[in-house]
PDB file of N, CA, C and O in Angstrom:
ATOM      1  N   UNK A   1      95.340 137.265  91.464  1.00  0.00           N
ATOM      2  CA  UNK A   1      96.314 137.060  92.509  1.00  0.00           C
ATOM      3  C   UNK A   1      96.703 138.418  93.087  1.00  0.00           C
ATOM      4  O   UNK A   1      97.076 139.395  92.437  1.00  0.00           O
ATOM      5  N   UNK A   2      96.562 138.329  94.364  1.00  0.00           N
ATOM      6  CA  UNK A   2      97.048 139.860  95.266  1.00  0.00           C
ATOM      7  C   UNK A   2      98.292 140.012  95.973  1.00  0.00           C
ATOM      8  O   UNK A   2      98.482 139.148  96.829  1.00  0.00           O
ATOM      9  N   UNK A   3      99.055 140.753  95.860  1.00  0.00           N
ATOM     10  CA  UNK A   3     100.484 141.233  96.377  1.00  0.00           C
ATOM     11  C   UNK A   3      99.977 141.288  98.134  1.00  0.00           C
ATOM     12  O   UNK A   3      99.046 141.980  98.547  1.00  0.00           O
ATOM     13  N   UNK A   4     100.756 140.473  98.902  1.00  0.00           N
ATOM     14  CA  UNK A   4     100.143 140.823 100.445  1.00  0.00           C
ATOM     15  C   UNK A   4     101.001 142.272 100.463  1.00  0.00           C
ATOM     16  O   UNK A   4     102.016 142.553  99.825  1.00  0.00           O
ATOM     17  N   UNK A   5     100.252 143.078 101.400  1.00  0.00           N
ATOM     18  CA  UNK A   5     100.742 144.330 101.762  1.00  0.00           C
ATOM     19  C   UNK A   5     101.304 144.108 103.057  1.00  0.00           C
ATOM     20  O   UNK A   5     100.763 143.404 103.910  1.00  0.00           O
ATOM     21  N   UNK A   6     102.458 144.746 103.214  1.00  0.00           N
ATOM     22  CA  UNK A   6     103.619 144.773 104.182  1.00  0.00           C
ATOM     23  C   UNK A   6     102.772 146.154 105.492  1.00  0.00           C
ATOM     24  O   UNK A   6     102.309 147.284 105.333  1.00  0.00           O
ATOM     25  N   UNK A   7     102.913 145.420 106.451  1.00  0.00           N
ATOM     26  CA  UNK A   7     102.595 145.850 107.709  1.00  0.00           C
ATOM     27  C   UNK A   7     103.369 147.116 108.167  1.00  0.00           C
ATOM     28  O   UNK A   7     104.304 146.729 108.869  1.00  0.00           O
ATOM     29  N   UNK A   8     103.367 148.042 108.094  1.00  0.00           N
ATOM     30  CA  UNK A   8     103.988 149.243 108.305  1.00  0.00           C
ATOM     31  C   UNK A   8     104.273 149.044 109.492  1.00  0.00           C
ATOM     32  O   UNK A   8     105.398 148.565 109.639  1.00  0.00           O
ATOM     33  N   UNK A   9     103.558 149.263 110.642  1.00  0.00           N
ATOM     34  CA  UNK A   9     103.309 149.137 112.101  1.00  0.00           C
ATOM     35  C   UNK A   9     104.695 148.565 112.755  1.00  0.00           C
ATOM     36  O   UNK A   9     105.557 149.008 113.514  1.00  0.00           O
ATOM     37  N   UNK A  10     104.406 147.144 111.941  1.00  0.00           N
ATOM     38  CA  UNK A  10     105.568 145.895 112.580  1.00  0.00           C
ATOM     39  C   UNK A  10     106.771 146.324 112.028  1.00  0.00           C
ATOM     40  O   UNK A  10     107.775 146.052 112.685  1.00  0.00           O
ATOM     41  N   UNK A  11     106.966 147.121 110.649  1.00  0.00           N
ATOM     42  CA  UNK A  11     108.768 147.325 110.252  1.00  0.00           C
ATOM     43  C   UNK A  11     108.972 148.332 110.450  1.00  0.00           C
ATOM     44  O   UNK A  11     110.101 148.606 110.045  1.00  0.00           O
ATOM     45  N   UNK A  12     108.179 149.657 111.164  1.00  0.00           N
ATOM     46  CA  UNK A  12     108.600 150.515 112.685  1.00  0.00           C
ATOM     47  C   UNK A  12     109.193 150.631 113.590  1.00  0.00           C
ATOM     48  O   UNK A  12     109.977 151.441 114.085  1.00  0.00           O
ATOM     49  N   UNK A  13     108.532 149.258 113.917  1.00  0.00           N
ATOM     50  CA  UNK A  13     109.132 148.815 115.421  1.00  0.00           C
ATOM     51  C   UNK A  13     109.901 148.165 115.837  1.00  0.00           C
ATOM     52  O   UNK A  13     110.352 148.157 116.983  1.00  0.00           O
ATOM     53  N   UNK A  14     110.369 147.006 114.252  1.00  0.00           N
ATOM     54  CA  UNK A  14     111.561 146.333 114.352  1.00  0.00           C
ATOM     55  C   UNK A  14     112.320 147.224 114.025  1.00  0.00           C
ATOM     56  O   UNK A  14     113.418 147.270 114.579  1.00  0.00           O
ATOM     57  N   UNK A  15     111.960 148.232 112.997  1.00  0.00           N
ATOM     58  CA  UNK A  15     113.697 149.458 112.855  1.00  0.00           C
ATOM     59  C   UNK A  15     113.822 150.086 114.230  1.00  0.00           C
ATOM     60  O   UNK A  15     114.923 150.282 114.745  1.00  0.00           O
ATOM     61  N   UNK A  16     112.706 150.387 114.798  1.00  0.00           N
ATOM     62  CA  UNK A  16     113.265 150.873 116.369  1.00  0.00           C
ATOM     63  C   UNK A  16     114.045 150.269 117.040  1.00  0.00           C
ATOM     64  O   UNK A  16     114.780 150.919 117.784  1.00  0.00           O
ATOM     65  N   UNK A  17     114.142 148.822 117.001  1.00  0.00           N
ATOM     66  CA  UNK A  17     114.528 147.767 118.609  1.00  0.00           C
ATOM     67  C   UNK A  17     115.958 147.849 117.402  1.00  0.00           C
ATOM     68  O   UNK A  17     116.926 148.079 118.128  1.00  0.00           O
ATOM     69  N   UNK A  18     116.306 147.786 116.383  1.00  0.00           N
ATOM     70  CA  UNK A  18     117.214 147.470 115.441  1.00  0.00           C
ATOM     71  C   UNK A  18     118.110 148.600 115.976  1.00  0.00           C
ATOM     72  O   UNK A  18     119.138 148.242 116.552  1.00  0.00           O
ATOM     73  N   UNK A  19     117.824 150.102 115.847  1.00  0.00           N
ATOM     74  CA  UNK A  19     118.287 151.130 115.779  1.00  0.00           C
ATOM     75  C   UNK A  19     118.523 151.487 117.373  1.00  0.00           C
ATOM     76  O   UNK A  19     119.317 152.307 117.833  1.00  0.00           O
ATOM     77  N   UNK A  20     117.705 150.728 118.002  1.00  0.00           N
ATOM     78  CA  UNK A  20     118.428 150.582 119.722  1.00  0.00           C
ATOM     79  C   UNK A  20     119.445 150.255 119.906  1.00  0.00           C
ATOM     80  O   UNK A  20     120.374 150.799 120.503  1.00  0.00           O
ATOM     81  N   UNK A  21     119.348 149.204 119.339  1.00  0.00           N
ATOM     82  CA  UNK A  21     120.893 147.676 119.973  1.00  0.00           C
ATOM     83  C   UNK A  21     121.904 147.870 119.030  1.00  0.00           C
ATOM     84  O   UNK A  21     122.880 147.122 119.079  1.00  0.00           O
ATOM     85  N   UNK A  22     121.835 148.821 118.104  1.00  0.00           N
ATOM     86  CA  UNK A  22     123.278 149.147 117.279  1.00  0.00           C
ATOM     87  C   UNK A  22     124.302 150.082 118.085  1.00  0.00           C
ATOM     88  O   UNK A  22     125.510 149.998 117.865  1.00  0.00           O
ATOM     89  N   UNK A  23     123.835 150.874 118.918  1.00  0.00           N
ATOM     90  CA  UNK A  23     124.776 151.954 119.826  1.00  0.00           C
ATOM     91  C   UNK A  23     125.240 150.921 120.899  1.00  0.00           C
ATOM     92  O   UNK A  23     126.374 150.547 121.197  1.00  0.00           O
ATOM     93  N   UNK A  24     124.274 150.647 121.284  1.00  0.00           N
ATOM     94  CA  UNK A  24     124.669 149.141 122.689  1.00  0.00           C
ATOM     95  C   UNK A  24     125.614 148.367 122.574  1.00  0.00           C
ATOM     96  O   UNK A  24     126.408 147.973 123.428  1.00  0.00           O
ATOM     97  N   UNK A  25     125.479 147.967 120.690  1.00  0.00           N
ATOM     98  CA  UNK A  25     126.368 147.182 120.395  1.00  0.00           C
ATOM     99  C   UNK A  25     127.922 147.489 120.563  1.00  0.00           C
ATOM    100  O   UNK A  25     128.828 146.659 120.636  1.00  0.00           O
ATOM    101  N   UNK A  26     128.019 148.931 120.608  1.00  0.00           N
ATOM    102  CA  UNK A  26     129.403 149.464 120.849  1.00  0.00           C
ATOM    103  C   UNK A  26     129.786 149.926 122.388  1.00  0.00           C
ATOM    104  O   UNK A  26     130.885 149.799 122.927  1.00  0.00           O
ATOM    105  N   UNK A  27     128.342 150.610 123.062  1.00  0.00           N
ATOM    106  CA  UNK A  27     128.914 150.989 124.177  1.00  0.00           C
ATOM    107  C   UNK A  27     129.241 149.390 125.203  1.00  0.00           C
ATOM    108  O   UNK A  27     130.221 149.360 125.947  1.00  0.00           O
ATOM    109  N   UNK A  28     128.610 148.587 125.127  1.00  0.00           N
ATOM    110  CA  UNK A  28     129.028 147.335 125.708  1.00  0.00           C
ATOM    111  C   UNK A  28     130.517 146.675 125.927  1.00  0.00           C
ATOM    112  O   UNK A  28     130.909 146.254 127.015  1.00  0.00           O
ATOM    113  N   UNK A  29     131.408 146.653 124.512  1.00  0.00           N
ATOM    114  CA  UNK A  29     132.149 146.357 124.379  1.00  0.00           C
ATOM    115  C   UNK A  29     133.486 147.400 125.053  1.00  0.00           C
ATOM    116  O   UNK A  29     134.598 147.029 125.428  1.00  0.00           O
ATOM    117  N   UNK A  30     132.889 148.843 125.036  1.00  0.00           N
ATOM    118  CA  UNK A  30     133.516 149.801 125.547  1.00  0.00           C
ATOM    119  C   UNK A  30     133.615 150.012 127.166  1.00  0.00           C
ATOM    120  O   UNK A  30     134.391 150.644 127.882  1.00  0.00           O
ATOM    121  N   UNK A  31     132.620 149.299 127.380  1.00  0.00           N
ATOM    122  CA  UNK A  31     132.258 149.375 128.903  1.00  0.00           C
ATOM    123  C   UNK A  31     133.419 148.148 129.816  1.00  0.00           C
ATOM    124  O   UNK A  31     134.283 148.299 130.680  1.00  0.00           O
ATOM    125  N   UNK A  32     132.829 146.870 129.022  1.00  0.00           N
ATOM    126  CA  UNK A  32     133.739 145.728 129.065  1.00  0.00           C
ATOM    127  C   UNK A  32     135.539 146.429 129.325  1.00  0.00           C
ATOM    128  O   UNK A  32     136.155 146.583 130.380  1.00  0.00           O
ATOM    129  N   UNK A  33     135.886 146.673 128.139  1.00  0.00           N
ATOM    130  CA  UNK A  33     137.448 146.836 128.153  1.00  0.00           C
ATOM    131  C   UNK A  33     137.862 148.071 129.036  1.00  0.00           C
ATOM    132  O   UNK A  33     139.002 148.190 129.485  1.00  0.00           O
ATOM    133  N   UNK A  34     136.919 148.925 129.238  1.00  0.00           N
ATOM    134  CA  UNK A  34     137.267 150.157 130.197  1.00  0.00           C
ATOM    135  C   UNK A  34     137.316 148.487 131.878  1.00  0.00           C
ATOM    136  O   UNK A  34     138.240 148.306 132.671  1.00  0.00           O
ATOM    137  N   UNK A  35     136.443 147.960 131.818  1.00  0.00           N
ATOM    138  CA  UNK A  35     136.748 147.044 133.185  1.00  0.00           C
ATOM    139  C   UNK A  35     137.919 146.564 133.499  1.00  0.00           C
ATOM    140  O   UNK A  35     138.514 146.635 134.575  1.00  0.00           O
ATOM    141  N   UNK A  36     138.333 145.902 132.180  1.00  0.00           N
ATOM    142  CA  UNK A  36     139.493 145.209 132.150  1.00  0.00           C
ATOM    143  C   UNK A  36     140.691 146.228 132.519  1.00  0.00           C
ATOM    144  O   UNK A  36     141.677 145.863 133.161  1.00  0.00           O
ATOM    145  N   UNK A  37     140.529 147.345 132.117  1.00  0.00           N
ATOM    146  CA  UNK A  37     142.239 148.531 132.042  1.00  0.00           C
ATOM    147  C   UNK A  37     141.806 148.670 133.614  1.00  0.00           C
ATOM    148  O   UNK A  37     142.693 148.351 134.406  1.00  0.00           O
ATOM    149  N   UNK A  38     140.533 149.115 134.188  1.00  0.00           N
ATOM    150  CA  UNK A  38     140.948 148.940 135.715  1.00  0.00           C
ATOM    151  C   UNK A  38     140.995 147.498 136.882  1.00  0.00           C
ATOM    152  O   UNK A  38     140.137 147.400 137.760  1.00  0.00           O
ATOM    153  N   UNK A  39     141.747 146.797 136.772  1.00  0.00           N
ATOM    154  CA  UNK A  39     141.220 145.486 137.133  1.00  0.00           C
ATOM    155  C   UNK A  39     141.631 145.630 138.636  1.00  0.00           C
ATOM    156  O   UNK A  39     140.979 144.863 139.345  1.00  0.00           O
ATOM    157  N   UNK A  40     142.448 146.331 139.256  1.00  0.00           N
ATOM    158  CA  UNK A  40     142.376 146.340 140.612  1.00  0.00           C
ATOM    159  C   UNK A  40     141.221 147.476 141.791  1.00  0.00           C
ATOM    160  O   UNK A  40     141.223 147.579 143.017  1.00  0.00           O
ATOM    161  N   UNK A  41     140.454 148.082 140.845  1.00  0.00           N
ATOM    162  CA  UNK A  41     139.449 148.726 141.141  1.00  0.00           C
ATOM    163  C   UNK A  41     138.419 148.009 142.208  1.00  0.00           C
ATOM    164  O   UNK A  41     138.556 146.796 142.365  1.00  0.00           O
ATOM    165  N   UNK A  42     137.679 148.507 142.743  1.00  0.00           N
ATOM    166  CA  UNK A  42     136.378 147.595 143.601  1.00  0.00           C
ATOM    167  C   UNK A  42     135.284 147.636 143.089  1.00  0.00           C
ATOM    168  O   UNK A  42     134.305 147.161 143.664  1.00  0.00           O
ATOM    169  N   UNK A  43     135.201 148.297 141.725  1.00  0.00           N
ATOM    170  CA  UNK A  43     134.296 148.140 140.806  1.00  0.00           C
ATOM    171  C   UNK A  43     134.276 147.094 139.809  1.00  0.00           C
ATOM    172  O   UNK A  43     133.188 146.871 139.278  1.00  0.00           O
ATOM    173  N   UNK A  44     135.377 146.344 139.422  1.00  0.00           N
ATOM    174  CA  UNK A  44     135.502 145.720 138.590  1.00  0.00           C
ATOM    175  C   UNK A  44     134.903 144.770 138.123  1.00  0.00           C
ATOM    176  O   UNK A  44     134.827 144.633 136.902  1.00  0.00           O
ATOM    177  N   UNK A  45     134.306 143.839 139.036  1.00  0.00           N
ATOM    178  CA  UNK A  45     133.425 143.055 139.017  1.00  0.00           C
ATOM    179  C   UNK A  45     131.851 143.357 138.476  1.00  0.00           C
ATOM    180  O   UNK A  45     131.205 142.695 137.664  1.00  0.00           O
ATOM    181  N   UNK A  46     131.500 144.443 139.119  1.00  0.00           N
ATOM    182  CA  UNK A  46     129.526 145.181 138.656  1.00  0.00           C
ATOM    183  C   UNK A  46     129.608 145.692 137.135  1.00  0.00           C
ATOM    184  O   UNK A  46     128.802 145.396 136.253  1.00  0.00           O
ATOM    185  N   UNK A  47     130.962 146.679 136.972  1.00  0.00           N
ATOM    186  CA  UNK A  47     130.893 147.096 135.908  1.00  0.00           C
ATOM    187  C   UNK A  47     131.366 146.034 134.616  1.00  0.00           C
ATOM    188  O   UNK A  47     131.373 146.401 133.441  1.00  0.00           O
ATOM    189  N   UNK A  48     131.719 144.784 135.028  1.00  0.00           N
ATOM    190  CA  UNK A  48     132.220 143.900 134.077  1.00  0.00           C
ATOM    191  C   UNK A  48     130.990 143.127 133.822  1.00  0.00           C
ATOM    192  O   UNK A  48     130.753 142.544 132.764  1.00  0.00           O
ATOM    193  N   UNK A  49     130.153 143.163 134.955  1.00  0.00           N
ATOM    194  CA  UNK A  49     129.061 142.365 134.581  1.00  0.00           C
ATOM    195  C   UNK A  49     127.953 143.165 134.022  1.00  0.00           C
ATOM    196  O   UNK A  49     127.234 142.606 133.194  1.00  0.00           O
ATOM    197  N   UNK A  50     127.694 144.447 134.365  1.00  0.00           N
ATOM    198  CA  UNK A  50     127.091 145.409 132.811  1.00  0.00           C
ATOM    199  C   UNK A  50     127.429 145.474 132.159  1.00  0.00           C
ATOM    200  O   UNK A  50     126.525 145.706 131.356  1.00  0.00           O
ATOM    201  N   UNK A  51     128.891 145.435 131.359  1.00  0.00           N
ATOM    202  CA  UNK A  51     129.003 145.839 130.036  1.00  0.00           C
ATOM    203  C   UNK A  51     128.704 144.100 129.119  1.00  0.00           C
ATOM    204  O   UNK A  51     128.583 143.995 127.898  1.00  0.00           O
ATOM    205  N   UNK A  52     128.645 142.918 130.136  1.00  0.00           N
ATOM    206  CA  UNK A  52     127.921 141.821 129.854  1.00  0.00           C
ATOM    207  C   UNK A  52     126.580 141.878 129.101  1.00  0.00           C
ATOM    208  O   UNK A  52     126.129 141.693 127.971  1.00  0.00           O
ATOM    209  N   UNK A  53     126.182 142.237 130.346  1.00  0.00           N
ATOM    210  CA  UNK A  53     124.726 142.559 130.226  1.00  0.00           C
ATOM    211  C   UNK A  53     124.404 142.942 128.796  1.00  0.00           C
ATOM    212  O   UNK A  53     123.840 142.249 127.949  1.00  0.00           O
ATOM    213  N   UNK A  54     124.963 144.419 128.667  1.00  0.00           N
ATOM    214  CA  UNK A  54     124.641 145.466 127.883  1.00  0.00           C
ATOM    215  C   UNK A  54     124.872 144.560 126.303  1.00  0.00           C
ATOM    216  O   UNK A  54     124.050 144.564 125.387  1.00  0.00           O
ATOM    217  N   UNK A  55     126.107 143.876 126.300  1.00  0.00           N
ATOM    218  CA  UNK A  55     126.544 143.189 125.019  1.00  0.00           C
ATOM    219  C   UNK A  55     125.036 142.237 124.898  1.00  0.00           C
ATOM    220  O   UNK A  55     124.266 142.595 124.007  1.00  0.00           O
ATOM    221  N   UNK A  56     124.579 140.940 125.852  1.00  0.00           N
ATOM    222  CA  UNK A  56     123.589 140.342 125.391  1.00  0.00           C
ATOM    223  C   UNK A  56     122.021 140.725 125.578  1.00  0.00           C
ATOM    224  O   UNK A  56     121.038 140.070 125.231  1.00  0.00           O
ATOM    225  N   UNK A  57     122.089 142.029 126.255  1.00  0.00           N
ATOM    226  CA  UNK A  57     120.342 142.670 125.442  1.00  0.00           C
ATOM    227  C   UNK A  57     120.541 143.521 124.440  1.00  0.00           C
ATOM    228  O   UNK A  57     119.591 144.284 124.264  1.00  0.00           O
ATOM    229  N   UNK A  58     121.595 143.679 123.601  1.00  0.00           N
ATOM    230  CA  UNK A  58     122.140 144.315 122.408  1.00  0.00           C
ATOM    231  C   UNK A  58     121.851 143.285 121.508  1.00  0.00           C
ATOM    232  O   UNK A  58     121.133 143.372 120.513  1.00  0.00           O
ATOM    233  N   UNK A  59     122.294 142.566 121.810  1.00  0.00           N
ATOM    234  CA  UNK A  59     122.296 140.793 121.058  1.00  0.00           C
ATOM    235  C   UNK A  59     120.778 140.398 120.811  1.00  0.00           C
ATOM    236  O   UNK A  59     120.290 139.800 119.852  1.00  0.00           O
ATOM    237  N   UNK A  60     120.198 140.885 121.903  1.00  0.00           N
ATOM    238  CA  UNK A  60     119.056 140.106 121.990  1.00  0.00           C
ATOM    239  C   UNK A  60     117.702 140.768 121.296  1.00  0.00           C
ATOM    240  O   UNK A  60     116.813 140.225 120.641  1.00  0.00           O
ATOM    241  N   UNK A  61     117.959 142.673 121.842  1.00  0.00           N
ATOM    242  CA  UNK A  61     116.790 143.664 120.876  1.00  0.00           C
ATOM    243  C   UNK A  61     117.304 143.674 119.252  1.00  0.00           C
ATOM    244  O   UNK A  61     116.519 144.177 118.447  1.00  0.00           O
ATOM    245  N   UNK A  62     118.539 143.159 118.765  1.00  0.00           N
ATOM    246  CA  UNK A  62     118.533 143.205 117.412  1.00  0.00           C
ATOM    247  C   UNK A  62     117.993 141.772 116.892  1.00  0.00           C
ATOM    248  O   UNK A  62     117.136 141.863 116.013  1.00  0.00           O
ATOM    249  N   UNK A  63     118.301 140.648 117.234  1.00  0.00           N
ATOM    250  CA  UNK A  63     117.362 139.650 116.665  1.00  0.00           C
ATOM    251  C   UNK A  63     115.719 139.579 116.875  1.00  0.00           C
ATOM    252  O   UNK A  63     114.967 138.825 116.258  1.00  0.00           O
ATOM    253  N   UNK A  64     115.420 140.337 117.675  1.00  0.00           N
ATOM    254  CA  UNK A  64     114.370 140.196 118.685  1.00  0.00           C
ATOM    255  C   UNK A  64     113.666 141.653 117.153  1.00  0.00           C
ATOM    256  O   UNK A  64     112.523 141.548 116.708  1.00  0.00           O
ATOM    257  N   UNK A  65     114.427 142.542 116.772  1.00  0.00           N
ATOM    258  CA  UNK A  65     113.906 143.681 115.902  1.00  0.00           C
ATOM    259  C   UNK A  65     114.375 142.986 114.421  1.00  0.00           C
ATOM    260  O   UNK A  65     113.410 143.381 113.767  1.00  0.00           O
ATOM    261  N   UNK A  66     114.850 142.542 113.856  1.00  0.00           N
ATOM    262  CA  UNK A  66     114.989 141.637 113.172  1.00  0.00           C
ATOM    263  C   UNK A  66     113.701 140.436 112.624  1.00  0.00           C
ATOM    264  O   UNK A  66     113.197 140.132 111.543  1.00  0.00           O
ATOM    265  N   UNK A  67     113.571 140.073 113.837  1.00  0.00           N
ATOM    266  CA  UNK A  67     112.774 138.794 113.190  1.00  0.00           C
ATOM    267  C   UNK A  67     111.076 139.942 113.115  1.00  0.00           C
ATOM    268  O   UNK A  67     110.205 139.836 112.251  1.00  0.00           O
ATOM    269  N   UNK A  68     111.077 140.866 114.212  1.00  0.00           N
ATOM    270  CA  UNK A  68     109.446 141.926 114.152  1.00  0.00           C
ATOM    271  C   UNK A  68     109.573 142.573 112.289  1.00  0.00           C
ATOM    272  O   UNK A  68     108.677 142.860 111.496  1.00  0.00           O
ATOM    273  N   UNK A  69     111.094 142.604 112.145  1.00  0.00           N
ATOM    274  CA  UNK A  69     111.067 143.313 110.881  1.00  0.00           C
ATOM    275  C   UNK A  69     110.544 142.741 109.591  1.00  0.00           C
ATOM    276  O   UNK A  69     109.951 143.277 108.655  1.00  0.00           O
ATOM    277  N   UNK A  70     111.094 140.975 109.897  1.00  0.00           N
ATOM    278  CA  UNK A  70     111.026 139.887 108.627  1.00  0.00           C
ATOM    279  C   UNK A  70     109.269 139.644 108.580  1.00  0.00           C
ATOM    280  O   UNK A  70     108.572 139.455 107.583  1.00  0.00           O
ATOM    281  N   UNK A  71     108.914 139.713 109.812  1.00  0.00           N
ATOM    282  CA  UNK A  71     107.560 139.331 109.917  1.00  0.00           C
ATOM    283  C   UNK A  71     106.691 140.663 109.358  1.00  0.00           C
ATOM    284  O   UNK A  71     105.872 140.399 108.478  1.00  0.00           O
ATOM    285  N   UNK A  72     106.806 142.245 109.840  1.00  0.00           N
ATOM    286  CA  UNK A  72     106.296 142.971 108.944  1.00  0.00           C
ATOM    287  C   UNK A  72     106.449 142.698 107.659  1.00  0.00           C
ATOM    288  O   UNK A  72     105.506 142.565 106.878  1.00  0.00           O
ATOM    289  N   UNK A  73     107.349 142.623 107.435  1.00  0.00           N
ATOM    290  CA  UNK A  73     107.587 142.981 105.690  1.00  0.00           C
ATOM    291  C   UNK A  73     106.733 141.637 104.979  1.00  0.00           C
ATOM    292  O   UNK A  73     105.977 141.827 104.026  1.00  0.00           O
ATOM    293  N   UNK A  74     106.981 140.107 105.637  1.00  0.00           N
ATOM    294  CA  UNK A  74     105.996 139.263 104.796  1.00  0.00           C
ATOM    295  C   UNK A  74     104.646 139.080 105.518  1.00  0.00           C
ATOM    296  O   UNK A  74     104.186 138.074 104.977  1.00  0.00           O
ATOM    297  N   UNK A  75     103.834 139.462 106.363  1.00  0.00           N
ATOM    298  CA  UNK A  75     102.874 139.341 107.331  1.00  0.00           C
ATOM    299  C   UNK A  75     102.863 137.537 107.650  1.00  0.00           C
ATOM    300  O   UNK A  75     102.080 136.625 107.383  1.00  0.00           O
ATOM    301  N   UNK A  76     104.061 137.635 108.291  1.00  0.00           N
ATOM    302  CA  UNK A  76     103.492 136.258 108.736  1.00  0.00           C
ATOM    303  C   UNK A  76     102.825 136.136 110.071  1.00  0.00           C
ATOM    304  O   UNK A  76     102.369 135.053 110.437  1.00  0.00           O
TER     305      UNK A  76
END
């Protein structure tokens, strides 16, 4: 019986997309509430809808590096 060997390649690249969307994960939320303290601004609206943004492709490169990670490590 043989131990499958774990894909180096693939738990690279999920620690990359992982180690992306962890800073995102904060500047998003920072971006967001900086919108809110200016709410009579004429920006308020673009920049409320990037720090949106920013929160769900944060959301999205950590599950998205996550599942590349689960799959290196068991080669599925």
């Amino acid at each position: 019986m043989t131990t499958p060997k774990a894909d180096k390649t693939k738990i690279y690249k999920g620690l990359q997309k992982v180690f992306i969307a962890i800073p995102l994960m904060f500047v998003g939320p920072i971006i967001i509430y900086s919108s809110f303290k200016n709410q009579e601004h004429f920006l308020y609206y673009p920049v409320l809808i990037l720090g949106c943004l920013i929160c769900l492709f944060s959301m999205y490169l950590f599950f998205k590096g996550l599942r590349t990670l689960v799959s290196g490590l068991f080669n599925d």
